[in-house]
C-alpha angles and dihedrals in degrees: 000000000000121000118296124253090359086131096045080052104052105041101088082067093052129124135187116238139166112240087205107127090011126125110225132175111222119220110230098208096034078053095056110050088049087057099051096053094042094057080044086059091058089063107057090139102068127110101218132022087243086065087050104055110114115235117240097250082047092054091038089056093044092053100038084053092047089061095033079059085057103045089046085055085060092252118147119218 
C-alpha cells in the first residue's frame, strides 16, 4: 500500500527535527506494521517466515515500549 517511491521522492526535502514538545497523532495501522517488522528484524537468524512470526505478547511489549519511547521524549500523542 502507499504510493510508490514517494519517499525516494520527498527526501530531498527532508529535515531533521526533534518531535520533543510536539503533538502527533499516531496512525494505528501504520503502528502496527512498523511494529511488526521491526520485531522480524530481531530475528535475522530464522529459517522460515512461520518461525518468524512474533508472538502477541511479543508484539504487545514491543509496542507498549515504542509509545512509552515517545512519551519518555516528551511527545505528546
Amino acid at each position: 500500500m502507499g504510493i510508490p517511491r514517494l519517499i525516494t521522492f520527498l527526501q530531498p526535502y527532508a529535515e531533521a527535527e526533534s518531535l520533543a514538545g510536539n503533538n502527533v497523532v499516531v496512525d494505528g495501522p501504520g503502528l502496527a506494521y512498523h511494529i511488526y517488522h521491526m520485531c522480524l528484524s530481531a530475528r535475522p537468524t530464522v529459517w522460515n517466515p512461520f518461525e518468524a512470526t512474533p508472538s502477541y505478547e511479543e508484539l504487545g511489549e514491543a509496542c507498549i515500549a515504542w509509545l512509552d519511547g515517545l512519551r519518555e521524549g516528551n511527545v505528546r500523542m
